[in-house]
N, C-alpha and C positions, 0 to 999 in steps of 0.2 A: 603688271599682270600677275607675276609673284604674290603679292600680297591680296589680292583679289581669290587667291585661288587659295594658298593658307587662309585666309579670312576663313571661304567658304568649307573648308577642309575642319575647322575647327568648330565651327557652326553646325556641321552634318556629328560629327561626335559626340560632342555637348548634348545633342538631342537622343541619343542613344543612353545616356548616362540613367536617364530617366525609367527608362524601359524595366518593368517588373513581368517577373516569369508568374506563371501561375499554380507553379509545384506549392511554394509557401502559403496558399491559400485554406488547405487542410491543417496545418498546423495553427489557424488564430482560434484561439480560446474557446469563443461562443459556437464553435462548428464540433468541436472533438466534443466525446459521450463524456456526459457527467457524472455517470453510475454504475456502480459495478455489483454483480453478486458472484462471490467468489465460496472457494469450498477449504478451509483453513487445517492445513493438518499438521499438527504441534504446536507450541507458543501460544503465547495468551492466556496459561494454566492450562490449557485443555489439549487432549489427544485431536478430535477432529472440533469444528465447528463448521454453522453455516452465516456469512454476512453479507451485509449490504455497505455497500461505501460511497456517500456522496461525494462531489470533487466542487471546491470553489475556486475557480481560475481567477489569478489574480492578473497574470501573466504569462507570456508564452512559454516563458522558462521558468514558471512557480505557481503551485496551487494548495490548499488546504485540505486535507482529507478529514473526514468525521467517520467514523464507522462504530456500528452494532451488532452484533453477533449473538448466538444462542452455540453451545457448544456441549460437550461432555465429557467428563474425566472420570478417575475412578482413582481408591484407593492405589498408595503405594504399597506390597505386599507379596512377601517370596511364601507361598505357599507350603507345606511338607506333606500335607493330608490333602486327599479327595476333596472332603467335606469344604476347605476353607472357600470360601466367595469372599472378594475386594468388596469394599462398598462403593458405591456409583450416586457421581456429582453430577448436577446440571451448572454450567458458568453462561452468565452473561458476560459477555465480550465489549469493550468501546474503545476508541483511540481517539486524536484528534496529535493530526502528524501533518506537517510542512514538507512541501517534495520541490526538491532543487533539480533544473536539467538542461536537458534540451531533444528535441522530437519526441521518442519514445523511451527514453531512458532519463530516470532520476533519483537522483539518492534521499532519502527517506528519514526524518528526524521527527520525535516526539516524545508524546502521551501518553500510556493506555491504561487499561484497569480491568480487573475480572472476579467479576462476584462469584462468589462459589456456595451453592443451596446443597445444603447437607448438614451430617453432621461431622465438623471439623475444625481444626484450630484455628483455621485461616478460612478466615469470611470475604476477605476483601483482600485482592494484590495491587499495588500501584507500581508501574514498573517506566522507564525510557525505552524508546524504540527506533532503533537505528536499524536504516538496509536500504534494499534495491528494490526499484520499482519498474516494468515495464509497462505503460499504459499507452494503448492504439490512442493510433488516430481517428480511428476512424469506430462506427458503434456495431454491433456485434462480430467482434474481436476479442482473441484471447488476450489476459489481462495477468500478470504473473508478478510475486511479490517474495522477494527473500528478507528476512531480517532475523535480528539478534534481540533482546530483553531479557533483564536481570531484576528481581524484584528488590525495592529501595530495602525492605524490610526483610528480616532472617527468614526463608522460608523454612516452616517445617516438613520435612521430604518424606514424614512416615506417614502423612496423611495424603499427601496428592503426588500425580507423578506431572512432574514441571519439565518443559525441553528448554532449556534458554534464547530458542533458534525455531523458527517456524516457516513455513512455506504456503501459500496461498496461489491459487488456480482459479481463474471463475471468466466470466464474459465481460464485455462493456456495453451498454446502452446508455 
């Protein structure tokens, strides 16, 4: 009767083993938003910017991010006269950055690059980008990005004001 009863004791567990919550459901790939428009302020060469970011989920804990940006910077320049005006850049913005994690938090590695229309010494920065990423699960949610960027090549600091550190706010869809 023992054994009968262990048997059945083992058999009712077992079957339990199996059992999936349905919290993990919002977290598979094909459900969270794939797009973000966010509002970029500092990094990237540019003071503010506006972008868009697509997400290709590879995995529940990894995706590829692409992003394009329009932005605006301006001359570096300490003023002593009324009269002086900076001069003022348009940059396009782009990345292409691998995000390591898990739910909503992931650390941030790549790509980027930012054209700068004007007249200046530096037409083009190519730079790495390491940082923090928070991206919902779910689609319109706040979407928030911290990171760092050093450009490969000597900037020259008397033509553009560069942050090496940017901050990014926007929504997901």
């Amino acid at each position: 009767m023992k054994k009968i009863v262990l048997l059945i004791a083992l058999t009712a567990s077992s079957l339990s083993l199996f059992a999936q919550s349905k919290a993990g459901l919002t977290d598979k790939p094909e459900i969270r938003p794939q797009n973000n428009i966010y509002i970029n302020l500092l990094g990237d060469a540019s003071i503010v910017s506006l972008n868009y970011d697509r997400l290709l989920f590879i995995s529940q804990g990894f995706f590829f991010s692409g992003k394009v940006g329009v932005g605006y910077n301006e001359e570096f320049s300490i003023c002593s006269s009324e009269g002086c005006s900076p001069e003022q850049f348009i940059t396009v913005t782009h990345h292409v950055t691998g995000n390591l994690g898990k739910g909503r938090h992931f650390a941030e590695f790549g790509l980027g690059g930012t054209l700068i229309n004007g007249n200046t010494n530096e037409k083009y920065l190519a730079y790495p980008i390491v940082g923090y990423r928070l991206q919902p699960l779910r689609s319109k949610k706040v979407n928030l990005r911290v990171y760092g960027s050093v450009p490969f090549t000597g900037l020259d600091t008397e033509d553009i004001l560069y942050a090496p550190y940017g901050l990014s706010v926007g929504i997901s869809f």
